[in-house]
VOLUM-622510 format. One line per 10 residues: number of its first residue (from 1); their letters; for each residue x, y, z of C-alpha. Coordinates in Angstrom, 2 decimals, always signed. Layout:
NUM> A> X:Y:Z  ...
//
This chain:
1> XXXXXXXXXX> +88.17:+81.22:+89.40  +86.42:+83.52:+87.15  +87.62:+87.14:+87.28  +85.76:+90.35:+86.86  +88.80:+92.41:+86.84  +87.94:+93.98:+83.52  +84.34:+94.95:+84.83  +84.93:+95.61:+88.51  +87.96:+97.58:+88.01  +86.84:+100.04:+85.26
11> XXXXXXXXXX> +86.51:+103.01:+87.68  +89.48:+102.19:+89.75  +91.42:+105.07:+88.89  +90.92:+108.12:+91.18  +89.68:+110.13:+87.97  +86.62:+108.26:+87.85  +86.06:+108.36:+91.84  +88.46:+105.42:+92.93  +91.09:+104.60:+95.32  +94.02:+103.64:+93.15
21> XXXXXXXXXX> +95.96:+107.23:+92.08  +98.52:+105.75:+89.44  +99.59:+102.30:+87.96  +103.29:+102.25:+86.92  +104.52:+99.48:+84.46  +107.77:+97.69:+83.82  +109.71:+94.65:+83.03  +112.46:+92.32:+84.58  +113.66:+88.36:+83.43  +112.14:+85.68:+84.61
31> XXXXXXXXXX> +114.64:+82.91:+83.70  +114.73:+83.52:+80.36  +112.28:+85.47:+79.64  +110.34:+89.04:+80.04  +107.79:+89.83:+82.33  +105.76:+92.53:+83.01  +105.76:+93.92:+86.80  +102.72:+96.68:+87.57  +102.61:+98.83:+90.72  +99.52:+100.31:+91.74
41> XXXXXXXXXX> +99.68:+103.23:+94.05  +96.61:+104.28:+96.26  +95.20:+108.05:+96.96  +97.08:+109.45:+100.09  +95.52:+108.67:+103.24  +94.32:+104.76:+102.80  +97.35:+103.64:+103.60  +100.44:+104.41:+105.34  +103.84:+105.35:+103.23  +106.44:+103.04:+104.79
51> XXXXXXXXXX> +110.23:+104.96:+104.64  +111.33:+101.66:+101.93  +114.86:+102.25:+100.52  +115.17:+99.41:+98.21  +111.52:+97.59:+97.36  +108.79:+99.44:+95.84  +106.74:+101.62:+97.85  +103.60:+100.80:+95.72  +100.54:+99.54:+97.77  +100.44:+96.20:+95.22
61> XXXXXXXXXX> +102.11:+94.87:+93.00  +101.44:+92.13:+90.04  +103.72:+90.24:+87.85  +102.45:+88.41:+84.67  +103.53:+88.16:+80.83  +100.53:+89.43:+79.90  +100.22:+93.30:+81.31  +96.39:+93.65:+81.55  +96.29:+90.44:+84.16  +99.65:+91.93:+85.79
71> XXXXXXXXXX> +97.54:+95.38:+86.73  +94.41:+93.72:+87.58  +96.91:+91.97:+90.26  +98.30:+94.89:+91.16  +94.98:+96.45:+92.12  +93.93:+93.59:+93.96  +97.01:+93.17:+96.21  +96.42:+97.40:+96.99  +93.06:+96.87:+97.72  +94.22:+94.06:+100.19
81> XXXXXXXXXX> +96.51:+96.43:+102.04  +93.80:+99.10:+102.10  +91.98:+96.91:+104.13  +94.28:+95.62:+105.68  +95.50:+98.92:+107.27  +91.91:+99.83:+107.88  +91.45:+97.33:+110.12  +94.44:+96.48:+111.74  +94.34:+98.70:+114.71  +90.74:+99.36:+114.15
91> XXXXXXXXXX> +88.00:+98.28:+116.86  +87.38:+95.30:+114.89  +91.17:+94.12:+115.02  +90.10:+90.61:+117.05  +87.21:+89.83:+114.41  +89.99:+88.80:+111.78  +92.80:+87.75:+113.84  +94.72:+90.61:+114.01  +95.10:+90.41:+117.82  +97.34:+87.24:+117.27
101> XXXXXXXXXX> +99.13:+88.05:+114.16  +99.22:+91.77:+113.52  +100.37:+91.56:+110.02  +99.26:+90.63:+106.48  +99.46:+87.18:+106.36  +96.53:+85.19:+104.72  +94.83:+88.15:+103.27  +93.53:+87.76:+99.55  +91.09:+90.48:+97.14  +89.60:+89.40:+94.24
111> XXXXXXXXXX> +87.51:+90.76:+92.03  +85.15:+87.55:+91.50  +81.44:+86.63:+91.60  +81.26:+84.65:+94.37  +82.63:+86.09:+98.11  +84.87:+83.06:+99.04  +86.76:+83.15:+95.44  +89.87:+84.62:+97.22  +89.93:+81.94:+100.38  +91.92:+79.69:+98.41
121> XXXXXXXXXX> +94.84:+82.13:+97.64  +94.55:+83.42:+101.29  +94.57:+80.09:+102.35  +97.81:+79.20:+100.41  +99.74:+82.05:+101.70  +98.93:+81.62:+105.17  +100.11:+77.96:+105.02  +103.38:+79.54:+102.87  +104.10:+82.09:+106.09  +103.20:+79.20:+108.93
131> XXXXXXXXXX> +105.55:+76.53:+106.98  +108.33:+78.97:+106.01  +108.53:+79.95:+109.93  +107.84:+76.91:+111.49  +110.93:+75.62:+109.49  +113.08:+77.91:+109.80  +112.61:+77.56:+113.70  +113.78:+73.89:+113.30  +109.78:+72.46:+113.87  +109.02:+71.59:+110.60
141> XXXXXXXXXX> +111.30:+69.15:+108.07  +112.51:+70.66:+104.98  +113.78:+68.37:+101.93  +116.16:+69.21:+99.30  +115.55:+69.09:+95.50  +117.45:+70.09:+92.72  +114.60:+72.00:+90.20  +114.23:+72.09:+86.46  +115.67:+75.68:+86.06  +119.35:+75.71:+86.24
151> XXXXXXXXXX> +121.48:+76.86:+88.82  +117.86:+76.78:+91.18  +117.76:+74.77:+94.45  +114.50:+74.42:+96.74  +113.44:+73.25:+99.92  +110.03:+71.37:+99.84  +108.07:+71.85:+103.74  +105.03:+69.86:+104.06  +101.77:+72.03:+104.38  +99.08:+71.98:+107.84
161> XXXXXXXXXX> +96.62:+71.17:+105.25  +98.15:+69.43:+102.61  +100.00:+70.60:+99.74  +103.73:+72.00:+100.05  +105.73:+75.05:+100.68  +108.89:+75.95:+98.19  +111.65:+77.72:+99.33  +113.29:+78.12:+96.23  +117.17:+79.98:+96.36  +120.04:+80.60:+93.91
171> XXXXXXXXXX> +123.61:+82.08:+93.64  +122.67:+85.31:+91.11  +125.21:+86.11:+88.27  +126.27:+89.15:+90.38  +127.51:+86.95:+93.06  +124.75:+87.31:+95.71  +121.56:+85.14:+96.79  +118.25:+85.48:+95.76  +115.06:+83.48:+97.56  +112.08:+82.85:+96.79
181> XXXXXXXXXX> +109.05:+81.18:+98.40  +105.19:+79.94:+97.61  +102.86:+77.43:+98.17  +100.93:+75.30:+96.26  +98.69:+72.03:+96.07  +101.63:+70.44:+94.13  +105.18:+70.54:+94.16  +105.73:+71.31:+90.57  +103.41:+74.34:+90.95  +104.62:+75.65:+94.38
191> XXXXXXXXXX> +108.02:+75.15:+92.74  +106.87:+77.45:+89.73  +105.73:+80.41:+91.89  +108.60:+80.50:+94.34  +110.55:+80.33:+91.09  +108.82:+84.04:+90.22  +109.00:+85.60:+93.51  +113.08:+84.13:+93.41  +113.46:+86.48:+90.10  +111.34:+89.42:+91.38
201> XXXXXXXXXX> +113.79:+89.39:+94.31  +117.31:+88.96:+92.51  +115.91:+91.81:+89.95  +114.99:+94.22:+93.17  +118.09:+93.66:+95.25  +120.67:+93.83:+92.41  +121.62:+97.06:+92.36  +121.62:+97.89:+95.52  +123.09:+94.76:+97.27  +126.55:+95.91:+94.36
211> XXXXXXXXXX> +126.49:+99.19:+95.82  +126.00:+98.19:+100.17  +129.01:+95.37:+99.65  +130.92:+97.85:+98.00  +130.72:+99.96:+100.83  +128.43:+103.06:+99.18  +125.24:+102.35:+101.06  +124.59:+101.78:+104.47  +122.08:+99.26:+105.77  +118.28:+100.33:+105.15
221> XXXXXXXXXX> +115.75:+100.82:+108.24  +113.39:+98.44:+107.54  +113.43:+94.68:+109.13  +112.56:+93.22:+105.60  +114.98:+95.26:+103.70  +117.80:+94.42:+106.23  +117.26:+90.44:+105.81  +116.98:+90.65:+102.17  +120.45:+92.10:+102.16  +121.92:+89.85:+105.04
231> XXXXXXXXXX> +120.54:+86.81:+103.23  +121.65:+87.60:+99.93  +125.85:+87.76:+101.43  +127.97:+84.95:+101.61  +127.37:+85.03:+105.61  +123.63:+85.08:+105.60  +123.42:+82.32:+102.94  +125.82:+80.26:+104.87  +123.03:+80.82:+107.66  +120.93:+79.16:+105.64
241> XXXXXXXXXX> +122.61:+76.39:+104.54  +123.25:+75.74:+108.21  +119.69:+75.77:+108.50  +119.12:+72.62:+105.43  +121.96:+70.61:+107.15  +120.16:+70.34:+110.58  +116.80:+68.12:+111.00  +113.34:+69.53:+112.84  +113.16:+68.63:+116.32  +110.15:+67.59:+117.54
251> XXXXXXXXXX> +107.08:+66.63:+116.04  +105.10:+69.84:+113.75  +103.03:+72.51:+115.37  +99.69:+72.73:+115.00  +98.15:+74.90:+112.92  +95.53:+76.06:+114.95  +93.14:+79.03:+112.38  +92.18:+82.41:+114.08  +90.19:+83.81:+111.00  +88.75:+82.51:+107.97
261> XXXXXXXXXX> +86.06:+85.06:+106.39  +86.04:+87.84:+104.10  +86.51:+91.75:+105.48  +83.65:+93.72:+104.60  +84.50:+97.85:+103.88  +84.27:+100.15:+101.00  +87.06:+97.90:+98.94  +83.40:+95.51:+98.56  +82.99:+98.10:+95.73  +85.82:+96.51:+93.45
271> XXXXXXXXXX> +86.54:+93.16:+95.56  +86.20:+90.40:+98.25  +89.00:+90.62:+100.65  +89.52:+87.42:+102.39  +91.62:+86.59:+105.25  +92.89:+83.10:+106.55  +94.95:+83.33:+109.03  +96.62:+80.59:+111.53  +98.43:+81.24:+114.62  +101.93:+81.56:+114.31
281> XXXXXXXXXX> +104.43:+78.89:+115.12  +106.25:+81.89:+117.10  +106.70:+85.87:+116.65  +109.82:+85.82:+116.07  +108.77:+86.54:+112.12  +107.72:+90.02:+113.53  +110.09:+90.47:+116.25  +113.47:+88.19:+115.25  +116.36:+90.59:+113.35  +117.96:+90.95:+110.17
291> XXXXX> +119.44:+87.10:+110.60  +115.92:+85.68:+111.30  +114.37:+84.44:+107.29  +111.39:+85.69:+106.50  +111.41:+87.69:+103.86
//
């Protein structure tokens, strides 16, 4: 896809009359190596400030080696929750699925030519959110593989519509367990991404998992936060690995799609936002507690 980043997001900055107040920069290891992680924050009022104790309260956030493409991701995942949480509870809720799955899944922005350049991502992540909850209600089969980056295990779930879903998970240096999970057309490349999202995880959680085992934090509010913790003990990874050992019962559910157009608003400016979305297998994603994975 070709990008416009460069051109489309020249007057993103509040200065010049746009939505995005700051852009902070920083880097963490990705398996060897040094990454940059940007985190764009939006003008007060576009979005809601959720009370977050241990991930980033930034409204998006981009990883990439090279830090120009890492903003211009960071922008485009804030403009996605802009919209997002402009329509949600809006009037127009039903148009984009929102009555069925109230959350983000299956939303995309990018700042392209053409208005159905960010479908494919949206598409990708809605069939990573569908797969990772279908299996981990025991409807979908996962298999094991060993990866190419040491110490890495993942769990490979077939896609609705082709292509796979990585699960990717590792015991971290500091004894805990990081996760990770994408999907992609291939294997090797849905592999690579939940491979990123593994080491974005293991560098958030760190210090903060050292300090709640050791008894000098309590458990955070937030549903997310909590299973990101549980998961990354000895008990909730256990959980998990109960969870490989046991086979799907029954046959797959359907995948049945509830939106699949862009969402027109004042983000048009900068980007097409793009939502696919697909029923959910169940709500317990939304509804299940800290021992439910979905992270």
């Amino acid at each position: 896809m070709l990008s416009l980043a460069s051109l489309r997001y020249r007057n993103i900055h509040a200065e010049h009359g746009g939505p995005v107040e700051r852009i902070d920069f920083g880097e963490f290891p990705l398996r060897g190596r040094r990454v940059i992680q940007a985190n764009a924050r939006l003008i007060p009022g576009l979005t809601p400030k959720r009370p977050l104790s241990i991930f980033s309260s930034a409204d998006g956030t981009g990883t990439h080696p090279v830090a120009a493409i890492a903003r211009h991701k960071a922008v485009s995942e804030a403009l996605e929750r802009w919209a997002f949480h402009s329509v949600v509870r809006s009037e127009r809720a039903a148009e984009f699925g929102f009555d069925v799955d109230p959350s983000s899944n299956g939303m995309s922005a990018f700042p392209g030519l053409l208005r159905r350049q960010p479908r494919r991502t949206a598409v990708l992540e809605a069939v990573e959110r569908f797969s990772v909850i279908a299996w981990w209600e025991g409807m979908a089969e996962g298999r094991r593989f060993e990866t190419d980056w040491p110490g890495v295990s993942a769990v490979a779930i077939d896609g609705p519509f082709g292509g796979v879903t990585v699960v990717a998970f590792a015991r971290t240096e500091w004894g805990g367990y990081a996760y990770g999970h994408a999907a992609e057309e291939s294997f090797g490349a849905a592999c690579e991404r939940a491979i990123v999202e593994l080491a974005r995880h293991e560098w958030v959680i760190r210090s903060w998992w050292l300090a709640f085992v050791a008894g000098e934090r309590t458990a955070p509010t937030n549903i997310f936060e909590r299973r990101a913790l549980f998961f990354a003990t000895e008990e909730g990874h256990e959980l998990f690995r109960e969870r490989l050992g046991r086979k799907a019962s029954g046959s797959a559910p359907r995948a049945a799609v509830i939106c699949d157009r862009d969402i027109p608003g004042p983000w048009d400016e900068y980007a097409t936002v793009w939502r696919f979305a697909l029923c959910p297998p169940t709500d317990g994603y939304m509804h299940g507690g800290e021992q439910y994975f979905f992270l």
